[in-house]
C-alpha positions, 0 to 999 in steps of 0.5 A, a space after each residue: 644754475 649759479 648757487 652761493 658758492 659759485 657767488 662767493 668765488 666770484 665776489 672773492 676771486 683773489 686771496 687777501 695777500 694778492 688784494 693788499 699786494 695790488 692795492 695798498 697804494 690805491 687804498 692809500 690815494 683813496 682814503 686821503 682823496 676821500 678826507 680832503 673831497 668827502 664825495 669824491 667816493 660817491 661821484 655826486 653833485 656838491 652841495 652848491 647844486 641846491 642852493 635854495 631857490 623855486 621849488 620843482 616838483 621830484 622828478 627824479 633830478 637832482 635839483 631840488 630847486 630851480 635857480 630862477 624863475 623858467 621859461 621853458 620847460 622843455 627842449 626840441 632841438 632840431 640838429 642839422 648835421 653836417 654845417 648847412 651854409 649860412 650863405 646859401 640860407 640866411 646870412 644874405 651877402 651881395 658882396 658875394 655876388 659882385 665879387 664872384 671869382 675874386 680871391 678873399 681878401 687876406 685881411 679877410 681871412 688872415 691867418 685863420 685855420 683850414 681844414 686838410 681838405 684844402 691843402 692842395 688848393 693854391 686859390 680861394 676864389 669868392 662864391 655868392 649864392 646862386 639863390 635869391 633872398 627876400 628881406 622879411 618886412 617886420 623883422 629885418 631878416 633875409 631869407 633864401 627862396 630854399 626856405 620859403 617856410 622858414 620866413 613864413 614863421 620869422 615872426 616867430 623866432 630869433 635868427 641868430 647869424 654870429 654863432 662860432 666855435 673853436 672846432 673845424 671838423 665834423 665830429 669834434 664840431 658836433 660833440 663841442 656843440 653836445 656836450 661842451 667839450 672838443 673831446 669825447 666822454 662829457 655828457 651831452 645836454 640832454 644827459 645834463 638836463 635828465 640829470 638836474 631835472 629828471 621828468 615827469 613823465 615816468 613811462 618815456 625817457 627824459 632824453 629821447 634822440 630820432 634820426 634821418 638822412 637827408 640824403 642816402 651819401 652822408 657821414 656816421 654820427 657819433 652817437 657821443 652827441 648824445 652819450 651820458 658820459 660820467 654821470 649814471 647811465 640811465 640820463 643816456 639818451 634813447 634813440 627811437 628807430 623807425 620801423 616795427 620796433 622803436 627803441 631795440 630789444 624792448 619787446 618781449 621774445 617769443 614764449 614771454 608775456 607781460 606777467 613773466 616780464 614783471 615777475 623777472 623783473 621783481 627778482 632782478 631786483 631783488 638781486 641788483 639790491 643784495 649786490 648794491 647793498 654789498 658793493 655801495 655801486 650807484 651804478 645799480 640803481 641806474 640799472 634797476 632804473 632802466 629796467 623799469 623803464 623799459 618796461 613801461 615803455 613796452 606800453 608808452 613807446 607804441 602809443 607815441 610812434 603810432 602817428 595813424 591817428 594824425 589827421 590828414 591836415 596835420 601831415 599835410 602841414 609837415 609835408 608828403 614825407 611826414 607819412 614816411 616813419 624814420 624822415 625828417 617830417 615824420 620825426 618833426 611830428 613824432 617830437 611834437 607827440 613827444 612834447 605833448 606827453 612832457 618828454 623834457 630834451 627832444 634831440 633831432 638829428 637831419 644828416 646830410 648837410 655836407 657840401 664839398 661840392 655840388 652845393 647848390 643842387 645838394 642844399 636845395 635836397 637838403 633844404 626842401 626836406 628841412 624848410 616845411 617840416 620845422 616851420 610846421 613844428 613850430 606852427 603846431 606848437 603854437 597852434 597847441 599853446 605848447 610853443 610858450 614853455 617849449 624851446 626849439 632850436 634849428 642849427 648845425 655844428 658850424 657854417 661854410 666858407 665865403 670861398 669855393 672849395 675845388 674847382 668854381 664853375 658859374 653852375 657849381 661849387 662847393 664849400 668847406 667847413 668855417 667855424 668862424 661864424 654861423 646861423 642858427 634860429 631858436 624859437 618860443 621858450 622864453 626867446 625874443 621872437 621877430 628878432 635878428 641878432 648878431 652880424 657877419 662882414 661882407 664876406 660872411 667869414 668873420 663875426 662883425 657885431 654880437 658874437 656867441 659862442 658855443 658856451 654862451 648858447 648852452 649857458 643862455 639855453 640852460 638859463 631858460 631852463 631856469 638853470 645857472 649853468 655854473 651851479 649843475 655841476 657833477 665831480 668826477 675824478 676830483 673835479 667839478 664839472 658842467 655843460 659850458 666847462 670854465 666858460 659861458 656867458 648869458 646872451 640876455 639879448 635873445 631873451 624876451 
């Protein structure tokens, strides 16, 4: 049993002469720091964050008041891990096919940066799809016979195919995507938007990540994609497991009941406050936080996984997998659940989308578990009046070569990583739907018209949200920092 005394040698395990001997110098930074930056002590937002504008109800965000008027309210962003191929999918080349077995042109490909991977490879002989396409009639859109769902919904969404990034590998690709930054350690939207918005539903997370494997061979993901980083730890996303126990060590152990819970809880507040009132750390609070949390969603969490009550049309529009807990359809489904219940950043992560070689028969996997499943969310969240305010994204890190990777053959091939250009489609939530924007040469390796950054998606993303993506700021470390960095533009086009 831990008594005052042993409290008191804790709190004060060095003398006051070894404490001014270590830290004057550091006092010294701090007090100046704290004279020039006032908060630079507190790590909160500045000021600018509440500029005055529409009035949002306290849902434990920061922003007391959106900057515009919103058209979303929330997120369900559908993440195709690993770089699907835009080729094979959506950007439509014949060029490709004609060309078959040419070397790319360098005036194509110039001096543009390659992987390792292609280091030894002396050839880049061009590769068409082996897949057919079909144009969709009102919207302008092609799309290949591995998504006949897709192109059912076209009037639906925006295709975009002139997304790029700086980033050429997976990891650095995926967190540049999440958090606005190539390096590890900035929060991730979802983080950001917990941050400024908070929730109204106080029994689930603001931030809620569901992952599936495409297929059994595919590369970790780091979970920094969805990491808090330097803003308090209870805007961290939950990840949501499959099986018995949804969310890890939120049930009770053995001997425990729901009263003792709270009654355990109580008292950890109690002491977490005499320690705040101590230290001033704001991380407390983040703690107490998650602790209730956690509590109530001992009751939440069961009642939203449990897809039982689903009636059978609805898992037959999210396809047969939709009845297996942890798959992609099941996780389309559950995020529809979650939508339903005002979970404000729903984070789906499909991997598997990594194809060096053996593409046409990986893609095809990969696509049928992918193609129903999303165009079914998109239908049910339409069909619920929730597609209005609710905005979906489906997309990976970046998009694949025009040339074969290794060894072509007529039956198989396989592309590296190209960052130069991508396609990504989002739907309801403010966003021009039937529409098709931007556009690739006749290679698919260079942007031709309407390029968008990765900063232009997350300002336009945030900008839907009703957020000036230059106004949600956090300091950190004497810095004011944001989702899009120093960059970022509005891409109006995509917005209705």
């Amino acid at each position: 049993m831990i008594n005052n005394s042993d409290l008191q040698k804790a709190q004060y395990h060095k003398t006051r002469r070894e404490f001014l001997q270590t830290t004057t110098k550091g006092l010294g930074a701090l007090a100046l720091g704290s004279l020039v930056v006032p908060d630079l002590l507190t790590g909160q937002s500045t000021s600018a964050t509440n500029i005055p504008g529409i009035p949002v109800p306290d849902n434990g965000g920061i922003l007391k008041s959106l900057h515009h008027v919103p058209r979303a309210k929330r997120v369900i962003y559908l993440f195709q891990s690993g770089g699907p191929s835009q080729i094979e999918l959506f950007d439509y080349k014949p060029e490709l096919i004609k060309r078959w077995g040419e070397e790319i042109p360098d005036s194509v490909r110039g001096n543009q940066r390659l992987t390792g991977m292609l280091a030894a490879q002396s050839t880049f002989p061009l590769v068409g799809s082996k897949f057919a396409f079909k144009q969709h009639p009102e919207t302008g859109g092609y799309f290949s016979s591995l998504v006949p769902y897709t192109e059912q919904i076209a009037e639906d969404i925006c295709m975009v195919n002139s997304m790029y990034t700086e980033a050429i590998n997976h990891e650095p690709a995926v967190v540049f995507l999440q958090t606005g930054s190539q390096q590890v350690g900035r929060p991730s939207m979802g983080a950001w938007l917990s941050y400024g918005l908070g929730s109204p539903n106080k029994n689930l997370p603001s931030f809620i990540v569901l992952l599936s494997k495409g297929r059994a061979d595919t590369q970790n993901l780091n979970m920094q994609a969805w990491n808090n980083g330097f803003l308090p730890s209870h805007h961290q996303g939950v990840r949501f497991r499959s099986g018995v126990d949804p969310v890890l060590y939120l049930s009770n152990p053995e001997g425990i009941d729901r009263n003792s819970r709270r009654r355990e809880l109580n008292f950890l507040e109690k002491l977490e406050q005499e320690q705040k009132a101590k230290w001033g750390d704001p991380e407390i609070d983040s703690k107490i936080s998650q602790y209730e949390m956690a509590y109530r969603m001992q009751s939440s969490v069961p009642e939203v996984t449990d897809l039982s009550g689903e009636p059978d049309y609805i898992f037959d529009m999210y396809g047969p997998e939709s009845r297996i807990p942890g798959t992609y359809a099941a996780n389309c489904l559950l995020a529809r659940r979650l939508a339903e219940r005002d979970v404000p950043f729903i984070q789906l992560y499909h991997l598997g989308w990594d194809q060096h070689g053996n593409l046409p028969s990986q893609i095809k996997q990969l696509a049928k578990s992918s193609d129903q499943a999303s165009a079914a969310l998109i239908t049910d969240l339409k069909q619920r009046g929730l597609l209005d305010d609710t905005l979906v994204i489906w997309g990976g890190e970046f998009g694949r070569t025009s040339f074969s990777q290794g060894r072509l053959t007529t039956d198989n091939y396989g592309r590296d990583h190209h960052p130069r250009c991508f396609s990504m489609w989002m739907a309801g939530g403010g966003i021009k739907a039937g529409s098709v924007y931007g556009k690739t040469d006749d290679f698919s390796y260079n942007i031709a018209q309407n390029g968008v950054h990765v900063h232009d998606f997350q300002a336009t993303l945030l900008h839907l949200l009703g957020i000036d993506h230059e106004r949600l700021t956090f300091k950190h470390q004497g810095r004011r920092y944001r989702l899009t960095d120093v960059h970022g533009k509005i891409v109006k086009d995509l917005i209705a």
